[in-house]
VOSEMI-585625 format. One record per residue: residue number from 1; x, y, z of N, C-alpha, C in turn. Coordinates in steps of 0.2 Angstrom, whole numbers, plus 5000, padded with zeros to 4 digits. Example, Ala and Ser with C-alpha at 12.3 -4.5 7.8 and 13.67 -1.06 7.14 Angstrom:
2
1:5066:4972:5039:5062:4978:5039:5066:4984:5039
2:5064:4989:5035:5068:4995:5036:5064:5000:5039
***
This chain:
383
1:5247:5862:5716:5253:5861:5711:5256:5855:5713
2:5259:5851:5706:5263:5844:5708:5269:5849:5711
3:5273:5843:5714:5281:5843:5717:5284:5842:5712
4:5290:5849:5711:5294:5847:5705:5301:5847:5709
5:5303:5846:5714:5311:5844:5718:5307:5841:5723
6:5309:5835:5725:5311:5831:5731:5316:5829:5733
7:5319:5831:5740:5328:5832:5743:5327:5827:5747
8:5332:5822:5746:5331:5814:5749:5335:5814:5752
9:5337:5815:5758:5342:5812:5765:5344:5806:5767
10:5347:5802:5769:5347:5797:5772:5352:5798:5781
11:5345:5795:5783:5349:5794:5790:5350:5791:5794
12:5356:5791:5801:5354:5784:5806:5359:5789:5811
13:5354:5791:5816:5358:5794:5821:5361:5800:5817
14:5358:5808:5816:5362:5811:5812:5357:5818:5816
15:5355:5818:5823:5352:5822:5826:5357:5831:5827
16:5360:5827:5827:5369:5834:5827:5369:5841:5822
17:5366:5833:5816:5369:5838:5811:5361:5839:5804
18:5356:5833:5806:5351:5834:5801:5348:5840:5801
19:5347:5844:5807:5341:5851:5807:5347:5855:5801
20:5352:5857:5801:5355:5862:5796:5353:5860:5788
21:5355:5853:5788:5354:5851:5783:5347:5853:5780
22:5342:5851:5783:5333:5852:5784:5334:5860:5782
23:5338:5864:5785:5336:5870:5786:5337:5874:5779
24:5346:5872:5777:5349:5874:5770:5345:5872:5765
25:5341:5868:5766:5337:5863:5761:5329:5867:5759
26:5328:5869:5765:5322:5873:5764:5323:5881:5760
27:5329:5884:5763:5332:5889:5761:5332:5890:5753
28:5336:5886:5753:5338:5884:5745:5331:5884:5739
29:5329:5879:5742:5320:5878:5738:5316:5884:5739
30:5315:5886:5745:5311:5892:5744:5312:5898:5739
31:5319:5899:5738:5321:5904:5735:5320:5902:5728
32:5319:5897:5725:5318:5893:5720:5310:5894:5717
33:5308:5895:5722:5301:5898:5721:5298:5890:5718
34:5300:5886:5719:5295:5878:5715:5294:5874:5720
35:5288:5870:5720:5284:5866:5726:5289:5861:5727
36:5290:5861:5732:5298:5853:5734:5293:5851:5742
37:5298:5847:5742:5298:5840:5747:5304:5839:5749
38:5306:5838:5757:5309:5836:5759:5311:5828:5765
39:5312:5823:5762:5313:5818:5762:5316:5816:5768
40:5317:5813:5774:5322:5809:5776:5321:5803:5776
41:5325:5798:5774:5325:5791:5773:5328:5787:5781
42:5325:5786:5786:5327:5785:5791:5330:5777:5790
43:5336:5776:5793:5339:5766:5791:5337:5764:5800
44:5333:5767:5806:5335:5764:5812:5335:5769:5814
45:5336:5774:5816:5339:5781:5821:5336:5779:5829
46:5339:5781:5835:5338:5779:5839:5341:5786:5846
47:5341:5791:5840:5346:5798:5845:5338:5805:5842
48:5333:5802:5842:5327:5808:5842:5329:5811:5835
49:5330:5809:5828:5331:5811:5821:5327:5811:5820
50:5322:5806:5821:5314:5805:5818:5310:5812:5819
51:5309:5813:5826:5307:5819:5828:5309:5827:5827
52:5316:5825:5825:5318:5832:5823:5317:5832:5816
53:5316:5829:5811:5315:5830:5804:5308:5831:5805
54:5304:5827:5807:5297:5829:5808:5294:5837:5810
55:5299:5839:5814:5297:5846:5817:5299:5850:5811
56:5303:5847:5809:5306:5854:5803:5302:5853:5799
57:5296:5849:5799:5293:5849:5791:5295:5845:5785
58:5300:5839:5787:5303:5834:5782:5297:5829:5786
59:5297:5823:5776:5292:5819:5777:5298:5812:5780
60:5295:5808:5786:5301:5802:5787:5299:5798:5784
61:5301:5793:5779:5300:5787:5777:5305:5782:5780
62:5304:5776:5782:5310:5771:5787:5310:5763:5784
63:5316:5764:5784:5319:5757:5780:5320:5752:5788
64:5317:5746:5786:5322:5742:5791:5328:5738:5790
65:5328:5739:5784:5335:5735:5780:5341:5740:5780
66:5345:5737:5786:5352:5743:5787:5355:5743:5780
67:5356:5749:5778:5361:5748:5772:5362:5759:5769
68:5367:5759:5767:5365:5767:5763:5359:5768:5757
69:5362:5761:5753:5357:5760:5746:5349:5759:5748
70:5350:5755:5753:5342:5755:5755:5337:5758:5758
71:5342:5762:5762:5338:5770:5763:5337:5773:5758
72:5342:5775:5754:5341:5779:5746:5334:5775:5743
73:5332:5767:5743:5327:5766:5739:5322:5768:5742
74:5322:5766:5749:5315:5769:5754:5312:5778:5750
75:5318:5780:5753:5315:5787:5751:5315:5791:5744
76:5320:5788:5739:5317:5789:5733:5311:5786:5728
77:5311:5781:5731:5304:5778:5732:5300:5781:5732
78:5298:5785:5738:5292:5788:5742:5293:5797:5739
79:5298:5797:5735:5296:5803:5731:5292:5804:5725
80:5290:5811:5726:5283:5813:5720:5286:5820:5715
81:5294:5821:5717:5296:5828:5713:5299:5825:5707
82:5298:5827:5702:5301:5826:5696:5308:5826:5694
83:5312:5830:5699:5319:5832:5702:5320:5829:5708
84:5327:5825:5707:5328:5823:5716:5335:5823:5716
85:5335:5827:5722:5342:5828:5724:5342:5823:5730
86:5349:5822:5730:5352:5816:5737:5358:5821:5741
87:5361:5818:5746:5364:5820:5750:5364:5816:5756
88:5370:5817:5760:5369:5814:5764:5370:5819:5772
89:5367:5819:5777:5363:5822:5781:5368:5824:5787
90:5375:5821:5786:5381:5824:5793:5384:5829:5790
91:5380:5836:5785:5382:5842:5786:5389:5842:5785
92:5390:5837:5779:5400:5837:5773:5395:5842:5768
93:5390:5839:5767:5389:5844:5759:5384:5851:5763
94:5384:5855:5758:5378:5862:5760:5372:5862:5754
95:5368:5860:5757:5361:5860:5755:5360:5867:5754
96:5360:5872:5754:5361:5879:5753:5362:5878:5743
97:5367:5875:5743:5370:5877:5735:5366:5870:5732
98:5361:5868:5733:5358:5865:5728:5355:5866:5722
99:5355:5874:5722:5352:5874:5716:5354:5874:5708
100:5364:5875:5710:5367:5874:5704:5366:5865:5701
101:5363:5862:5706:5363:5855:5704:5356:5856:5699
102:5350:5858:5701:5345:5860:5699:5346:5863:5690
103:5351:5867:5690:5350:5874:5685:5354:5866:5677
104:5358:5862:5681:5358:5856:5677:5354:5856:5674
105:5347:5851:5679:5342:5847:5676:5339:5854:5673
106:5340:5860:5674:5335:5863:5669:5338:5864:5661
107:5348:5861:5661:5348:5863:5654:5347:5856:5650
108:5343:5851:5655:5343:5845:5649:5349:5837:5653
109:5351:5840:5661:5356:5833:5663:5351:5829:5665
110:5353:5824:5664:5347:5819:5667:5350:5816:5673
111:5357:5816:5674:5361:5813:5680:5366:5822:5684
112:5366:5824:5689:5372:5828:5691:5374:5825:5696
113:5383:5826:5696:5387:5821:5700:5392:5828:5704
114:5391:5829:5711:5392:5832:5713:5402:5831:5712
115:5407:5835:5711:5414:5833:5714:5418:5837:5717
116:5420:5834:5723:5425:5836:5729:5431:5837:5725
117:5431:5835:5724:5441:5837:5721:5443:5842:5718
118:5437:5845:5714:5437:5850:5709:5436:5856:5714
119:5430:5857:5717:5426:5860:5722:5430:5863:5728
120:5434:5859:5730:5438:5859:5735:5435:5852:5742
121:5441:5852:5747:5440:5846:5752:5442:5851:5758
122:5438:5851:5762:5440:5856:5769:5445:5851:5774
123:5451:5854:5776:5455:5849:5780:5451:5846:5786
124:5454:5840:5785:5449:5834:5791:5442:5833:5785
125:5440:5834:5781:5435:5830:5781:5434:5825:5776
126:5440:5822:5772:5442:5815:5769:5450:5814:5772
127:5446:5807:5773:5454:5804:5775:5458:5802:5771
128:5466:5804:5772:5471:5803:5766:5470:5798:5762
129:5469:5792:5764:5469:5786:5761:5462:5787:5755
130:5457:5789:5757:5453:5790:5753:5453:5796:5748
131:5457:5801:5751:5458:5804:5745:5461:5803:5739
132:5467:5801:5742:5473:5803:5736:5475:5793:5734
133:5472:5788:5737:5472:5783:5735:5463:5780:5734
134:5460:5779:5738:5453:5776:5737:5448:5779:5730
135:5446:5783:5733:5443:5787:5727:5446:5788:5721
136:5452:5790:5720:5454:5791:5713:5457:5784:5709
137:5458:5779:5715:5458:5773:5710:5453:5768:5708
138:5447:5770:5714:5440:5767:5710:5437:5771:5705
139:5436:5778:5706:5432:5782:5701:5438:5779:5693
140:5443:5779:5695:5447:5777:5688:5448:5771:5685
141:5445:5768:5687:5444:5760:5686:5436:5759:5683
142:5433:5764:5686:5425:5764:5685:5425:5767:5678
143:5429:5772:5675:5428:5776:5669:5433:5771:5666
144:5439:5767:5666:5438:5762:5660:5436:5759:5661
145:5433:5754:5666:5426:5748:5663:5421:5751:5661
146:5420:5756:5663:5411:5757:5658:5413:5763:5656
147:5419:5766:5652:5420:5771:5648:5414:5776:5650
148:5415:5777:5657:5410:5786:5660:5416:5791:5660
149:5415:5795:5661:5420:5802:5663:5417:5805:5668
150:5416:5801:5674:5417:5805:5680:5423:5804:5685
151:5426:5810:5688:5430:5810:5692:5430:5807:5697
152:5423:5810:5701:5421:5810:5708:5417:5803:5707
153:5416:5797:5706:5413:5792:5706:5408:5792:5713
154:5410:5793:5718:5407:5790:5723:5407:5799:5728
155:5406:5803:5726:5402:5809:5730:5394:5807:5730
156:5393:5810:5737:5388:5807:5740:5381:5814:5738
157:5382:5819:5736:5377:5824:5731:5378:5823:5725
158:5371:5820:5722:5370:5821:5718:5362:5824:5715
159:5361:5822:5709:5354:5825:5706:5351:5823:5699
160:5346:5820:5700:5343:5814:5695:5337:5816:5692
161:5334:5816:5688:5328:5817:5685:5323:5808:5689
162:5318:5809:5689:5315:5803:5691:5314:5798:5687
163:5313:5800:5681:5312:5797:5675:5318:5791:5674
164:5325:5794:5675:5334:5794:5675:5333:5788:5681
165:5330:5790:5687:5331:5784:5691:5327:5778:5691
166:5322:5777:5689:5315:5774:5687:5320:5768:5680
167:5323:5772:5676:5327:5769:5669:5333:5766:5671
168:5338:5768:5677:5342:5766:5679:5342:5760:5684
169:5334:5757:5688:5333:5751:5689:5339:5751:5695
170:5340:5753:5697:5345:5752:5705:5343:5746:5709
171:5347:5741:5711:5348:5736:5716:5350:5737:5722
172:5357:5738:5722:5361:5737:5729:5359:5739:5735
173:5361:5738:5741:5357:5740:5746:5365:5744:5752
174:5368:5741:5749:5376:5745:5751:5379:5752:5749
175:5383:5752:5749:5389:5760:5750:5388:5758:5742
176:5390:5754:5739:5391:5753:5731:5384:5754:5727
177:5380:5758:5731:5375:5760:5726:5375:5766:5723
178:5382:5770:5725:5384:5774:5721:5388:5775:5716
179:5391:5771:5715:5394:5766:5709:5388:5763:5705
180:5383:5760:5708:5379:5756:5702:5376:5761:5700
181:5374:5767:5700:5372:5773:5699:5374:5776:5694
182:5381:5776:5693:5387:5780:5688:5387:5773:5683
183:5388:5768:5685:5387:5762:5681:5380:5762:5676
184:5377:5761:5678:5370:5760:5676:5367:5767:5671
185:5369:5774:5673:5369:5779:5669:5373:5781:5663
186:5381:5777:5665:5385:5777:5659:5381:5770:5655
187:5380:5766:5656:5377:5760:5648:5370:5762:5648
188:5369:5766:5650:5362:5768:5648:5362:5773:5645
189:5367:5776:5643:5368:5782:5637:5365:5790:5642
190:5364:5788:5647:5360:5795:5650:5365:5801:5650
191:5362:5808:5650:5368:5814:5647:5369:5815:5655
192:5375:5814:5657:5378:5815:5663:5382:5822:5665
193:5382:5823:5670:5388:5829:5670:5391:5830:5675
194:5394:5832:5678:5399:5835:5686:5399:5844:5687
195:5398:5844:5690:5400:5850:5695:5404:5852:5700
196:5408:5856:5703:5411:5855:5707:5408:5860:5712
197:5409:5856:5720:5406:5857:5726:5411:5858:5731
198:5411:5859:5737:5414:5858:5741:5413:5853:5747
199:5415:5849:5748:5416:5846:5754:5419:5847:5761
200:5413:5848:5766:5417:5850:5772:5416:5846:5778
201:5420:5846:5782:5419:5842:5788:5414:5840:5793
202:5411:5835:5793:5405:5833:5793:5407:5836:5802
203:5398:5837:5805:5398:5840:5811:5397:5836:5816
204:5396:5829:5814:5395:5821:5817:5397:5820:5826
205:5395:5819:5830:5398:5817:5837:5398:5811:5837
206:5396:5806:5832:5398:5799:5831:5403:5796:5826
207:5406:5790:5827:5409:5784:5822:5407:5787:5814
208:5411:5786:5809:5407:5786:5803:5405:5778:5802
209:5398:5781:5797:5396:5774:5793:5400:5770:5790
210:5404:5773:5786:5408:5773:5783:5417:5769:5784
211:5416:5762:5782:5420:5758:5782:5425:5757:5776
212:5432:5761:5775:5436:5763:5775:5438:5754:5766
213:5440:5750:5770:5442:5745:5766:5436:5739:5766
214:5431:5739:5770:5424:5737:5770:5419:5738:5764
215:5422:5744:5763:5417:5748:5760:5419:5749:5752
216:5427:5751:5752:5430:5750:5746:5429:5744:5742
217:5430:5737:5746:5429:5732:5742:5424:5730:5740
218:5418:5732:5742:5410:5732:5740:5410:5735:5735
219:5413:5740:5734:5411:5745:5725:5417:5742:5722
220:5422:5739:5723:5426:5734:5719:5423:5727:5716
221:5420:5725:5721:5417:5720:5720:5410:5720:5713
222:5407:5724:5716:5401:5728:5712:5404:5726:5705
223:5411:5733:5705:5411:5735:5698:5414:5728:5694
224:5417:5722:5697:5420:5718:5692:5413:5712:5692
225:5410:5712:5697:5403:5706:5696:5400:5711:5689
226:5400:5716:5690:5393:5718:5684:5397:5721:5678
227:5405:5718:5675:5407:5719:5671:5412:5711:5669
228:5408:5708:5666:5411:5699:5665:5418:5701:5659
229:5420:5708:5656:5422:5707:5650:5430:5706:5657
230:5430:5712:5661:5437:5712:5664:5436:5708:5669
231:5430:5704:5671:5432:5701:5675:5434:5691:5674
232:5432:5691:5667:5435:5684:5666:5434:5685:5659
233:5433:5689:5653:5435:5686:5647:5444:5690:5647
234:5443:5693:5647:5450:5698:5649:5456:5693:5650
235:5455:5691:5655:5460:5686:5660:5460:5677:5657
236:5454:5675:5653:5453:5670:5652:5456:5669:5644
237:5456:5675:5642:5458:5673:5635:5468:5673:5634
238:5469:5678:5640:5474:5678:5640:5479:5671:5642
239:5475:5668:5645:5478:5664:5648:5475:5657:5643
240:5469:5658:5637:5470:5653:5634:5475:5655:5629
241:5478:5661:5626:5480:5660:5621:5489:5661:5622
242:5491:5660:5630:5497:5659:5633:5497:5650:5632
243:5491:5649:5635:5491:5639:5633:5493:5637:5626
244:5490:5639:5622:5489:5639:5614:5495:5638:5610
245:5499:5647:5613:5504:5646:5609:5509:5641:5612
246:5508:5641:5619:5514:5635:5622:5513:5628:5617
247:5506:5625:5618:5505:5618:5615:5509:5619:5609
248:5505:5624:5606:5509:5623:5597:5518:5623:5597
249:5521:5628:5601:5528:5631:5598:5530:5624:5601
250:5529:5618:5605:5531:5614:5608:5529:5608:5605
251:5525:5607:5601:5522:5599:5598:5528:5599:5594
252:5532:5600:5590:5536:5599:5587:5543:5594:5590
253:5544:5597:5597:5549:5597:5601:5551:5601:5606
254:5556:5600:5610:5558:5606:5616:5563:5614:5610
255:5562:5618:5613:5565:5625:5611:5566:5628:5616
256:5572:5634:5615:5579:5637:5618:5573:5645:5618
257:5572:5647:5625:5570:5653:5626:5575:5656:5634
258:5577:5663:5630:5583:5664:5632:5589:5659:5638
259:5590:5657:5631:5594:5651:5632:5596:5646:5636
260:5586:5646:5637:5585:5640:5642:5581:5635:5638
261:5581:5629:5639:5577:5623:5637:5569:5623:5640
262:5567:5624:5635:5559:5621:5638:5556:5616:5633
263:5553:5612:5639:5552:5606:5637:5546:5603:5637
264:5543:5597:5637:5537:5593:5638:5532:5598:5646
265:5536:5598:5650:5533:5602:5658:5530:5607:5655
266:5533:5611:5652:5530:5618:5649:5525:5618:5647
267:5522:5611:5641:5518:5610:5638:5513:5609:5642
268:5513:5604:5647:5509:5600:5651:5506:5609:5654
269:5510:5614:5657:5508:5619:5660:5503:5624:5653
270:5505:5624:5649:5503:5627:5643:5494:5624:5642
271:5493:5615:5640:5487:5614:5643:5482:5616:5647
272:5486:5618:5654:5482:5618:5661:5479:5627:5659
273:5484:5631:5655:5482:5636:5655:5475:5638:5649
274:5476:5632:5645:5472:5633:5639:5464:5631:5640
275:5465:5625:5644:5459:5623:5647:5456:5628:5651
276:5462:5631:5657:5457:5636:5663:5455:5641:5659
277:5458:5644:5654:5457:5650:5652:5450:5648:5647
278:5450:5643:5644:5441:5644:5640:5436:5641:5644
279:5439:5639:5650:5435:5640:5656:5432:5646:5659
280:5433:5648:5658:5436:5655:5661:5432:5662:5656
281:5434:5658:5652:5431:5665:5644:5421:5662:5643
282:5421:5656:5646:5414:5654:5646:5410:5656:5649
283:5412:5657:5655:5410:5660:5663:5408:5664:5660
284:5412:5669:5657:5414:5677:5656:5405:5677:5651
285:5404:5674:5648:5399:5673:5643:5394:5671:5643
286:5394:5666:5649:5387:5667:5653:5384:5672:5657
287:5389:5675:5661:5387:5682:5666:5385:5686:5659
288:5388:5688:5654:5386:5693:5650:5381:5691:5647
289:5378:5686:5646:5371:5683:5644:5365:5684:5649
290:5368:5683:5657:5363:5682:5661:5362:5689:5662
291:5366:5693:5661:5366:5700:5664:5362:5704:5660
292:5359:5702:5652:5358:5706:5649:5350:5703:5649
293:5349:5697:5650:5342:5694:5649:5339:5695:5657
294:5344:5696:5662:5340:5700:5669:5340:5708:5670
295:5343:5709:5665:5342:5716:5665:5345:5721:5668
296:5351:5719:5669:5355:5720:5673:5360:5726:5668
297:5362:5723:5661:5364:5729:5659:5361:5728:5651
298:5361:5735:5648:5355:5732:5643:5359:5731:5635
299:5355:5728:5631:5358:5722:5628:5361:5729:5620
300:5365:5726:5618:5369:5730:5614:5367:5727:5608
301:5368:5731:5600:5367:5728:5593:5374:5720:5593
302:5380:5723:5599:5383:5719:5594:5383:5710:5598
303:5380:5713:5601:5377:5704:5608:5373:5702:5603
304:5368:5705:5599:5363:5704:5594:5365:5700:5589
305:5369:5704:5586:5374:5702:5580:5378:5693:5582
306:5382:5694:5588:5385:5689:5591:5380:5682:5589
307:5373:5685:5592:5368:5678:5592:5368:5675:5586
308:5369:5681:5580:5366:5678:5574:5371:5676:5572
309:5378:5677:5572:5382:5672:5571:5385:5666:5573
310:5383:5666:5578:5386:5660:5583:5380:5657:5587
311:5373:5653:5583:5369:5648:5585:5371:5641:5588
312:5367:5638:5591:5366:5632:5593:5371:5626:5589
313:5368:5626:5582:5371:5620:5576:5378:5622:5575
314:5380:5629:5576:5386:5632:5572:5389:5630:5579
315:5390:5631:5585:5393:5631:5592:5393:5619:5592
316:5390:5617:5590:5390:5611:5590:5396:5608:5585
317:5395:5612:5579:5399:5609:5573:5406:5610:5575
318:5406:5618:5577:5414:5621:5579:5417:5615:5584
319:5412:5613:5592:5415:5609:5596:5416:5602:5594
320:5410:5597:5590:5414:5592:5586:5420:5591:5582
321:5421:5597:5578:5428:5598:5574:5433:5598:5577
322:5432:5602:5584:5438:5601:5589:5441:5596:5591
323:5435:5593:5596:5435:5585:5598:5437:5581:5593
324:5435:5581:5586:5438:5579:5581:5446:5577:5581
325:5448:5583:5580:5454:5583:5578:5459:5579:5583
326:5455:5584:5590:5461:5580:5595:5458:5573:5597
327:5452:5570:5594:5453:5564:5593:5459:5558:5590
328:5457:5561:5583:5462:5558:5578:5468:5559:5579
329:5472:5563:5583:5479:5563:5586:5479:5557:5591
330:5475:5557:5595:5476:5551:5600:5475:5546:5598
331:5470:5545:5594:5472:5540:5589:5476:5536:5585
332:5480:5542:5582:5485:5541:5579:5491:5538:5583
333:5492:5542:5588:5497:5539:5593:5493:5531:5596
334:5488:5526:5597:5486:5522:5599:5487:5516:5592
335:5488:5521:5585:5488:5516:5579:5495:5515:5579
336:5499:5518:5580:5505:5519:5580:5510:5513:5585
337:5506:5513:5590:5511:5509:5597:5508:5501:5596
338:5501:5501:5592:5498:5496:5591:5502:5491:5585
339:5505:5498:5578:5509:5495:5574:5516:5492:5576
340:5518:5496:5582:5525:5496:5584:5525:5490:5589
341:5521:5484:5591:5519:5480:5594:5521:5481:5603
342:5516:5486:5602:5515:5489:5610:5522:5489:5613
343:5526:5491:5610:5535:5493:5612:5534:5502:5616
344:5540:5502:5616:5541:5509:5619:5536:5515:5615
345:5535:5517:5619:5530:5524:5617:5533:5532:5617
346:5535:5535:5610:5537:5541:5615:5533:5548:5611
347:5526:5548:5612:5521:5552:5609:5519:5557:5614
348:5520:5558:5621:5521:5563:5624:5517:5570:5621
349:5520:5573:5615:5519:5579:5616:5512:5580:5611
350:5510:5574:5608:5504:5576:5603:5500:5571:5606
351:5501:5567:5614:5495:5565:5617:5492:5572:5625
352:5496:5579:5623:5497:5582:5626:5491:5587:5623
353:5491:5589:5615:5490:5591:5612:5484:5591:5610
354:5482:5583:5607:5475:5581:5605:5469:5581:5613
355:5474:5576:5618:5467:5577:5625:5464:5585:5626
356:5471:5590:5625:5469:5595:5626:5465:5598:5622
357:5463:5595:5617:5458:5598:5610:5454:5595:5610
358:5453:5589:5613:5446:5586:5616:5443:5588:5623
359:5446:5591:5626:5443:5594:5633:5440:5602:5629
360:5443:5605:5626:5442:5610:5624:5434:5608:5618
361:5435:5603:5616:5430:5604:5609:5424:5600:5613
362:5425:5596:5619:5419:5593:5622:5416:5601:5628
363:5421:5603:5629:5416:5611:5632:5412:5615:5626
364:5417:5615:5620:5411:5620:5616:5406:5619:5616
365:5403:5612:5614:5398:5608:5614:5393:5609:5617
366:5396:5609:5625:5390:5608:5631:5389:5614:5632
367:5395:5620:5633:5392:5628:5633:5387:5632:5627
368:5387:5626:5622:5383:5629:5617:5376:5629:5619
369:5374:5623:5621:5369:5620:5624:5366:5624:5630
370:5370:5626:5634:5369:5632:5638:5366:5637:5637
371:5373:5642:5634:5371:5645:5631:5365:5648:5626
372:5364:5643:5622:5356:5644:5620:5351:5643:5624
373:5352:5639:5629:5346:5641:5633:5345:5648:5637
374:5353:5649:5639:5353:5659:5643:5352:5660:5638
375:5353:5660:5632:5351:5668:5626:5342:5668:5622
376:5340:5664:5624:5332:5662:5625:5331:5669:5623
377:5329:5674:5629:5326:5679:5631:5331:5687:5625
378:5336:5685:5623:5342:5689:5621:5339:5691:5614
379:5337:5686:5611:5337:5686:5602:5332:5691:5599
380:5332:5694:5595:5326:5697:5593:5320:5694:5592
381:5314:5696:5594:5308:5693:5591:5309:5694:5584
382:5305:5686:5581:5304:5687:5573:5298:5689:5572
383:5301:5692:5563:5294:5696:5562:5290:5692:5557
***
């Protein structure tokens, strides 16, 4: 008979606590009555972990690349069960209750995300910090960048169809492969769900793996590298369209904001901010090009639509027109001083204006450039 559960462990040094784990796990499936596999994904152990999963009848598969994600590739990798459960092997979760993850994948989940919160947390076995501030403000940061509905973002039991994992295309080789996982299953439309578990005090006589603000910043990092809209079109528009309005309310003259003078200075800051920010918004639109053409997240109707609106000729005209304009402003100001016989100059605010619409209309130009070369792979085949 094929293997329909494969229980994929990860470990490094977890002699203490892996045989229970092994033992609940067997427990569990056997009652289950379905051919399973039991997995340890070794990263290094050096405390006889090898040996004792091997006595219990787990298969060892061994990463030499230290990391959590990379364990999890080794041995989900080297799985043949249709179903795979994960966990992690220091005896916080009970491999005993797997099978409500199972009875999931039996109504149709293609992702189960185990949650502590909901489940219960046994005292001592999350740290404050992590509880009531780590967790709940990345799993919440994670549901509004990629619009998921999971609580538990980053519980370490979960349960996956093969298929789910195979589609989801996983990278990382860090703690943040749990996050790319939730990630990659929400823009993938897969039917997700939660459950709740309990989390108990791990049985460990060692360190955890587990670094605290080392490990936080990795799935912070993660989530703003593989989301270009909040990591610079967000901030970059804001910041051109603070530049924008300044240049404009100011070309006329200085004006009274709460009943202060603002003047030419403001202006010049208004520039710096108009420039960085469509600096800023391009960035944002290369990552989101290069992401979709590496596959990294997968390409939407309206990235589609984008293309067809906004070609190579059309991104050329738009930044001529610009350069254009703020040409003919600084021109005007040089036909002006030329008429005035090179006497005093006081054009300040519309040679603020025009450079800055030629820095701006000479970037359209060359990011269009660019960009059709990253959107190559993006465009639909013609028929």
């Amino acid at each position: 008979m094929s293997i329909r559960v494969s229980v994929v462990m990860p470990c490094l040094n977890e002699a203490a606590t892996l045989a229970v784990c092994i033992q609940n796990a067997h427990a569990a499936l056997q009652a289950r009555g379905k051919e399973y596999e039991i997995i340890v994904a070794d990263n290094g152990s050096t405390d006889g972990s090898v040996a004792l999963a091997e006595s219990l009848g787990a298969q060892v598969v061994h990463e030499t690349r230290k990391g959590y994600g990379y364990a999890y590739h080794a041995g989900i990798g080297a799985a043949q069960g249709e179903w795979i459960v994960i966990g992690d092997s220091d005896d916080s979760y009970d491999f005993s209750d797997l099978g409500r993850f199972l009875d999931q994948l039996e109504a149709g989940y293609e992702v189960v995300v185990g949650n502590r919160f909901k489940g219960g947390i046994e005292k001592g076995a999350m740290p404050w910090l992590h509880r009531y501030i780590g967790n709940p403000l990345l799993s919440g940061l994670l549901n509004l960048m990629y619009h998921t509905d999971i609580s538990d973002a980053h519980c370490g039991m979960r349960a996956f169809t093969k298929t789910a994992f195979e589609k989801m295309d996983l990278r990382t080789g860090g703690m943040e492969f749990a996050s790319e996982m939730i990630i990659r299953a929400g823009l993938l439309k897969l039917k997700m769900c939660e459950i709740p578990i309990v989390l108990y005090k791990d049985g460990r006589n060692r360190p955890p793996h587990l670094r605290s603000f080392r490990d936080g910043w990795r799935h912070l990092r993660f989530m703003l590298i593989y989301s270009p809209t909040y990591l610079y079109i967000w901030p970059g528009l804001l910041l051109f369209v603070l530049g924008m309005t300044s240049l404009i309310a100011l070309l006329p003259g200085p004006i009274r904001i709460f009943n202060r003078q603002v003047d030419v200075h403001v202006m010049v800051l208004g520039s710096l901010f108009a420039i960085l920010g469509f600096q800023i918004i391009s960035l944002g639109v290369y990552a989101k090009i290069f992401s979709v053409t590496h596959h990294f997240v997968p390409q939407t109707p309206a990235l589609t639509r984008a293309f067809h609106l906004f070609n190579l000729e059309r991104g050329l005209i738009l930044g001529f027109v610009i350069f254009l304009l703020g040409f003919l402003t600084d021109a005007y100001i040089l036909v002006t001083w030329i008429a005035n016989g090179f006497g005093t100059l006081d054009q300040v605010r519309p040679a603020i204006f025009g450079s800055t619409l030629m820095i701006i209309g000479a970037q359209v130009v060359f990011s269009s450039f660019f960009l059709s070369m990253l959107g190559i792979d993006v465009r639909p085949p013609s028929r």
